[in-house]
C-alpha positions in Angstrom: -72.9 -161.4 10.4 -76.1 -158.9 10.8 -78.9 -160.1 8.5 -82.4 -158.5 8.1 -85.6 -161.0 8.3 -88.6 -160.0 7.1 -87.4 -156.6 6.4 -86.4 -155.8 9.8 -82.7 -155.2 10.6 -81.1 -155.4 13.7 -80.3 -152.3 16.0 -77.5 -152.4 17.2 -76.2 -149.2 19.7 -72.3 -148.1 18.7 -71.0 -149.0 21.6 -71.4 -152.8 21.3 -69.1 -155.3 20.2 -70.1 -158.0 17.6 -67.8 -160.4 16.8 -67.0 -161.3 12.8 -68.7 -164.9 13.3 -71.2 -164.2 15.6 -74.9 -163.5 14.1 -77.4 -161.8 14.7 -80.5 -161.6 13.0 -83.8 -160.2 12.3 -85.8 -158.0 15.0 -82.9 -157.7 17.6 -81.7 -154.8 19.7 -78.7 -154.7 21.1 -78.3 -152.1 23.9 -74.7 -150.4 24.9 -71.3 -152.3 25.6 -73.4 -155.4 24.7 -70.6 -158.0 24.3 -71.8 -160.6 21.5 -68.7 -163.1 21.3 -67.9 -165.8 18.7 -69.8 -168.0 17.3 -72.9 -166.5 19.2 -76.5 -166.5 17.6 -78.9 -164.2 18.5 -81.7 -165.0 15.8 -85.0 -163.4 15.7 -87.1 -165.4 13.5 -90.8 -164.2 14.4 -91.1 -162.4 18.0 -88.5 -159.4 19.0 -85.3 -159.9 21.1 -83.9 -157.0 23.4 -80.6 -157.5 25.0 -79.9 -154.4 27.9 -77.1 -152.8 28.2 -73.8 -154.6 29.6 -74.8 -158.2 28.6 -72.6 -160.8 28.1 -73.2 -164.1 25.3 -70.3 -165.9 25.5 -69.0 -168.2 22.6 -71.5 -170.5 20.8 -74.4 -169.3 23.0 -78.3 -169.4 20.8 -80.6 -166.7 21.5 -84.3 -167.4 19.9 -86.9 -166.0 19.8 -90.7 -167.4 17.9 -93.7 -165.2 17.1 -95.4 -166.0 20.5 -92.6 -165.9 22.4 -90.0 -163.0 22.0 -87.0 -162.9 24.2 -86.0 -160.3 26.8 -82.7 -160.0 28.7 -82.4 -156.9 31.0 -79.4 -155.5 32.0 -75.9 -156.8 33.2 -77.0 -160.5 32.6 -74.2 -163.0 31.4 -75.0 -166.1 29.0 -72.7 -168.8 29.2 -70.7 -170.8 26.6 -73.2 -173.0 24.4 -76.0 -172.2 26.3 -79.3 -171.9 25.0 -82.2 -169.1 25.4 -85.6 -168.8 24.0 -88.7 -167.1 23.8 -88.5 -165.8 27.5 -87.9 -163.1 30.2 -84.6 -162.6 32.2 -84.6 -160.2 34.9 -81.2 -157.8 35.3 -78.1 -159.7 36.8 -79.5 -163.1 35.8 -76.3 -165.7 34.9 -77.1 -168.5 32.8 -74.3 -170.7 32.9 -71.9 -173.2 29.9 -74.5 -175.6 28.7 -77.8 -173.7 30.8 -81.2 -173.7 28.9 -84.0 -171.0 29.5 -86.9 -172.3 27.9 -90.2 -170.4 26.3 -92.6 -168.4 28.3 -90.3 -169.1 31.7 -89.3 -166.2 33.2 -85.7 -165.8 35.7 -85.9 -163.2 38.5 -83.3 -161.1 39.1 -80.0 -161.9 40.2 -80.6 -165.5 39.5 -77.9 -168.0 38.7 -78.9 -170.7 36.5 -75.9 -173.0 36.5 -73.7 -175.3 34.4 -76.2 -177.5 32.7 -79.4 -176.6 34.3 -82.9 -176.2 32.8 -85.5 -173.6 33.4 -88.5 -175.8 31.9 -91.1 -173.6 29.4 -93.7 -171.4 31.4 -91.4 -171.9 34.7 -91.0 -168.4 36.9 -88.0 -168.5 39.1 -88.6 -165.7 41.9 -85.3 -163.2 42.2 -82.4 -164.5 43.8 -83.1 -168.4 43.1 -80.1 -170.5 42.1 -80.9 -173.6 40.2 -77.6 -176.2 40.8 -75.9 -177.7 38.1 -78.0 -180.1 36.2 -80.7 -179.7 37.7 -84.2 -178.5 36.6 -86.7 -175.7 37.0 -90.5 -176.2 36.6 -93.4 -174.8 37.3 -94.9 -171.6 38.3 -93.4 -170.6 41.0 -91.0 -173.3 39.7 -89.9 -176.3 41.8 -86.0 -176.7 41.2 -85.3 -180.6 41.9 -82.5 -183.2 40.2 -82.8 -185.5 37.4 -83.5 -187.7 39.4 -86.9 -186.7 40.1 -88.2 -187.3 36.3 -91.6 -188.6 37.7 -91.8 -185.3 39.6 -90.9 -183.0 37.0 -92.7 -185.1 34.7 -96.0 -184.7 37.0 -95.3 -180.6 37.0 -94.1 -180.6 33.0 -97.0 -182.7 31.3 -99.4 -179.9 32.0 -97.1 -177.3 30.5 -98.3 -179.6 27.1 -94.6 -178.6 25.6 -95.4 -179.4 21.9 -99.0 -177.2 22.2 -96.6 -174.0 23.5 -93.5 -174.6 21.3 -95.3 -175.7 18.1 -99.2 -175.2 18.2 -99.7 -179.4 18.0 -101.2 -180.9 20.6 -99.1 -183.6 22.5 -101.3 -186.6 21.0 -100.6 -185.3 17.2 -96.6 -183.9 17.8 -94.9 -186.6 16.5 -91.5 -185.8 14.6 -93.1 -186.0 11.4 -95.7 -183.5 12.4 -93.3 -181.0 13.7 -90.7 -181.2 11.1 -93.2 -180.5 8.9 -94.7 -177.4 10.3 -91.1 -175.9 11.0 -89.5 -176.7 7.4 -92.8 -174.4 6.4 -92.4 -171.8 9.0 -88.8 -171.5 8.2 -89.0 -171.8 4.5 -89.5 -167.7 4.7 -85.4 -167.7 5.6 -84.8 -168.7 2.1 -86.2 -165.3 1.1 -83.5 -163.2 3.1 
């Protein structure tokens, strides 16, 4: 399905494939041979999305993007199976892998391989050529790439990134569920309108 938001329509170049399920919505462009498979969602619900030319978002992948943090995929990059992009930048030849997340503000050099599972954390810059294994996790900037393992570590190198402050405009000490639920079901009570 391709669905205006705000009165702005996707655009989409001829030469890309769409499939029936997939969506995309709102302030998207789709460059050519884009390859958008099923069940994908590329939804723009405040900043812009650009996808280059020669992508590839496998099934069930989520493209977002926010109003203070559009999304950007350059050229010849391949999104995984259920994984899950937002609100950042990812250089040409960048793979994010089944199950990867990409995470606001980061930003994936090129020729990167995010793999099965793996996080880039929000406001995390992987240099070109960086490979973050399965399951593990990218943070910082330049980012650290260590395993689960090392919560206290990543915790130490996250906490500044205040999460809630960049992804929601609440500070850490007043995000609580409530708060955020709140704040989103407003912001997103403008999709009722499309």
């Amino acid at each position: 399905m391709i669905s205006s938001h705000q009165g702005v329509s996707p655009r989409i170049d001829p030469t890309a494939y769409i499939a029936p399920n997939a969506m995309v919505y709102g302030n998207v462009t789709i460059g050519a041979n884009v390859r958008i498979m099923f069940g994908a969602q590329i939804i723009a619900e405040g900043g812009s999305i650009t996808i280059g030319e020669e992508c590839v978002i496998m099934e069930n992948a989520v493209l977002r993007s926010l109003d203070n943090h559009p999304l950007t995929i350059a050229n010849n990059c391949l999104i995984g199976p259920h994984a899950h992009v937002v609100g950042c930048v990812l250089e040409e030849e960048v793979f994010v892998a089944t199950s990867a997340s990409v995470l606001h503000a980061s930003h994936v050099g090129a020729r990167s391989e995010i793999r099965i599972g793996a996080v880039v954390h929000i406001k995390s810059h992987i240099k070109p050529g960086s490979m973050v294994p399965i399951g593990w996790v990218a943070v910082g900037n330049p980012a650290e790439i260590l395993p689960t393992e090392e919560h206290e570590c990543i915790w130490r190198i996250q906490k500044p990134l205040n999460f809630p402050l960049s992804v929601y405009g609440l500070d850490r000490d007043e995000a609580t569920t409530k708060r955020v639920t709140q704040k989103l079901c407003a912001k997103l009570a403008s999709l009722k309108e499309d």
